[in-house]
Backbone as a ProteinNet text record, in pm:
[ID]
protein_1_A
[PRIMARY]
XXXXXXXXXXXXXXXXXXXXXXXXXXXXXXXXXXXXXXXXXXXXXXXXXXXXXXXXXXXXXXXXXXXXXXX
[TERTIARY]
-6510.3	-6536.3	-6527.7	-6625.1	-6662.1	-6588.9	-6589	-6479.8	-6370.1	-6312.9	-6139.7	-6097	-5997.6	-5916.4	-5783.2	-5724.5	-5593.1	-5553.6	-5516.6	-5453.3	-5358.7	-5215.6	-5061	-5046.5	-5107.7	-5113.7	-5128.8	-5188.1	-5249.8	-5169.1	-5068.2	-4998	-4937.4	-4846.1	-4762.8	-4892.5	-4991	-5096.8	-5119.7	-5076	-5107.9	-5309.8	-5364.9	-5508.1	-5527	-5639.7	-5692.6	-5837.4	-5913	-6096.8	-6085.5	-6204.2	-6209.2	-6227.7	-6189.1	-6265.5	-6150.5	-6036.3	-5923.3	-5851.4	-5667.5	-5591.4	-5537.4	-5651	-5588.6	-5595.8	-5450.6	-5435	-5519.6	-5543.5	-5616.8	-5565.9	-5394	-5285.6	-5269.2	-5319.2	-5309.2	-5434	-5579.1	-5666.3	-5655.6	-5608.5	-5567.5	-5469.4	-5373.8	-5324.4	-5307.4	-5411.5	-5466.8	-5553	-5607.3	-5740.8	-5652.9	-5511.9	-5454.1	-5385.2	-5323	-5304.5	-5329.7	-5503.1	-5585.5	-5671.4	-5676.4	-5784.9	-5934.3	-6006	-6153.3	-6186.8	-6318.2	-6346.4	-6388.2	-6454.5	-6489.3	-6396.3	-6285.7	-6171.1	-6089.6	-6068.9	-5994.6	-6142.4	-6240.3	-6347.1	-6299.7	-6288.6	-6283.9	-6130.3	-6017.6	-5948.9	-5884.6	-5989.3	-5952.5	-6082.2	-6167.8	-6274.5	-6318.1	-6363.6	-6429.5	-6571.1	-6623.9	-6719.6	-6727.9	-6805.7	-6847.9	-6804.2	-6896.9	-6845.8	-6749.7	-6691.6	-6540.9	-6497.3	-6454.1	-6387.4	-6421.8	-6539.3	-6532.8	-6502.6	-6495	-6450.7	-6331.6	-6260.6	-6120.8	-6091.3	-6117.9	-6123.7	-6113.7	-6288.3	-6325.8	-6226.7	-6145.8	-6114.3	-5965.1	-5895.6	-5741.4	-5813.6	-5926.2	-5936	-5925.4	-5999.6	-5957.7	-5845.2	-5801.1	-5649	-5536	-5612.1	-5509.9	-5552.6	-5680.7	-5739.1	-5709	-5650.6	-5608.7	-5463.7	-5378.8	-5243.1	-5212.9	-5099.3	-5065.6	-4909.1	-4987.5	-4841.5	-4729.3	-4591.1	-4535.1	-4420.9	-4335.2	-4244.6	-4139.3	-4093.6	-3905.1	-3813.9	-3866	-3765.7	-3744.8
-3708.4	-3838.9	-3946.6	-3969.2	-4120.8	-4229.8	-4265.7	-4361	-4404.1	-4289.6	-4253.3	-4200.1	-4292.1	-4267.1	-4237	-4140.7	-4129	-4129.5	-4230.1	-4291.5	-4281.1	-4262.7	-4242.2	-4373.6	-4460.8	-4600.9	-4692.8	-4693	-4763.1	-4687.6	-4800.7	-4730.2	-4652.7	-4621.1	-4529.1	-4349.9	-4381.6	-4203.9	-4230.3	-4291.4	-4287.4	-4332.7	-4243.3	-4253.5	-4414.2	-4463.7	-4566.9	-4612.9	-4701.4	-4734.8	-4764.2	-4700.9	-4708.2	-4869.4	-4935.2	-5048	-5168.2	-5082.9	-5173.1	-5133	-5210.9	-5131.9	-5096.9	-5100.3	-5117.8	-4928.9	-4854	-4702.7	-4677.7	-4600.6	-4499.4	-4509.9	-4513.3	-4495.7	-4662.5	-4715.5	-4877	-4874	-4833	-4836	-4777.4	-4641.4	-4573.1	-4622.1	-4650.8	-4732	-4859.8	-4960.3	-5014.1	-5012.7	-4901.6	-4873.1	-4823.7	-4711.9	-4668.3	-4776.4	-4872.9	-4948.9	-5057.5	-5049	-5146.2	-5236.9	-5210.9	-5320.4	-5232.5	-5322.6	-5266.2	-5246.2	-5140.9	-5145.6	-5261.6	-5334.5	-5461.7	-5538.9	-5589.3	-5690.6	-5596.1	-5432.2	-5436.8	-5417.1	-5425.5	-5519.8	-5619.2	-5670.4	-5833.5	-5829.7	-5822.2	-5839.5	-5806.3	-5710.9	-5664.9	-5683.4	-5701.4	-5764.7	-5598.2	-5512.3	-5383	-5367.6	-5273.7	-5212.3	-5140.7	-5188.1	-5026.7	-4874.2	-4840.4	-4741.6	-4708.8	-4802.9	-4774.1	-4762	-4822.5	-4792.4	-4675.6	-4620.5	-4465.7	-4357.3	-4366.3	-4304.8	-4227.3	-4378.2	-4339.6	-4254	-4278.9	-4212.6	-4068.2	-4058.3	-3922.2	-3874.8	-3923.4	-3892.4	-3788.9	-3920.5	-3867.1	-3742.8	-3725.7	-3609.7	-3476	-3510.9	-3352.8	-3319.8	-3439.4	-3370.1	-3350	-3404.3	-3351.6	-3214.6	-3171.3	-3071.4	-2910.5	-2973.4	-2848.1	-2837.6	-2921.7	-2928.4	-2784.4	-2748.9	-2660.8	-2633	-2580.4	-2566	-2469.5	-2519.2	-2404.5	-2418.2	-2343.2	-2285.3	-2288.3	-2424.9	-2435.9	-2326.7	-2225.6	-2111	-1966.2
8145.9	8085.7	8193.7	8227.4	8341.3	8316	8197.4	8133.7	8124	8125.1	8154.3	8306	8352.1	8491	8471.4	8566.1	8584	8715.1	8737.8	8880.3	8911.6	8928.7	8949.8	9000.3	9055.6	9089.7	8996.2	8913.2	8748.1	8651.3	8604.1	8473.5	8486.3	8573.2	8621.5	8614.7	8593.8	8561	8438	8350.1	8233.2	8201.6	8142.6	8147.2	8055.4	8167.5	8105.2	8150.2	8059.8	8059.6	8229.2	8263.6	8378.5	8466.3	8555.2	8613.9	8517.1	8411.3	8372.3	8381.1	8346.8	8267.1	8152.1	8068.9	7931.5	7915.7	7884	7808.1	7730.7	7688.6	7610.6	7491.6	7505.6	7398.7	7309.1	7366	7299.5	7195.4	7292	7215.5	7073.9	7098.5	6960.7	6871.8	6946.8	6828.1	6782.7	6832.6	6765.2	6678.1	6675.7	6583.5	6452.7	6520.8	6383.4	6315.7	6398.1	6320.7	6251.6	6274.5	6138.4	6237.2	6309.9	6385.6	6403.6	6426.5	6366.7	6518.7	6547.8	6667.1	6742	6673.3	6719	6745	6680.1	6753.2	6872.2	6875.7	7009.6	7120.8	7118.4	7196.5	7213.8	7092.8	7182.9	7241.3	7215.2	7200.9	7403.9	7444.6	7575.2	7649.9	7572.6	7716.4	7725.7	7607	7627.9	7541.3	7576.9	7565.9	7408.7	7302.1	7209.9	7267.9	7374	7463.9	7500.6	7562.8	7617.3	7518.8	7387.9	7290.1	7243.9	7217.9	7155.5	7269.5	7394	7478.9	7501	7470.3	7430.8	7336.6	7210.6	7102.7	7125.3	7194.7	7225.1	7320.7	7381.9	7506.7	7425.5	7341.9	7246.5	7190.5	7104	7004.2	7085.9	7239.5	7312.9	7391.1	7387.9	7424.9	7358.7	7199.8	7100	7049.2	7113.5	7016.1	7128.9	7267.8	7372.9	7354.3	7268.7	7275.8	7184.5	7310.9	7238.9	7124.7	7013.9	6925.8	6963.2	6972.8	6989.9	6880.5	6843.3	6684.2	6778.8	6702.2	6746.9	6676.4	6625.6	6567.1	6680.2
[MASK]
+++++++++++++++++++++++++++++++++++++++++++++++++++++++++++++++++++++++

């Protein structure tokens, strides 16, 4: 994903839209927590794109995580 950087310099590594620093992890949860795609656009000076990027970016690294059984 062109979109997304992980720098160890930017954000302590924490992935964020490329060419800023706004996380990956803000975007998402701003969206979960009720803001429309369009205001965290505006809200950070991003892209349509960049915003679904992100998105796309959380669903596959929630979708390689692996489960493991605390028993």
């Amino acid at each position: 994903m062109k979109d997304i950087i992980i720098n160890p310099k930017i954000k302590f590594g924490k992935p964020v839209i490329k060419g800023t620093r706004v996380p990956i992890d803000l975007i998402v949860g701003k969206i979960a927590g009720g803001m429309t795609i369009e205001e965290v656009m505006k809200e950070y000076g991003l892209t349509k794109k960049q915003v679904l990027s992100a998105l796309k970016y959380a669903a596959k690294v929630l979708s390689t995580e692996e489960i493991l059984s605390l028993q």
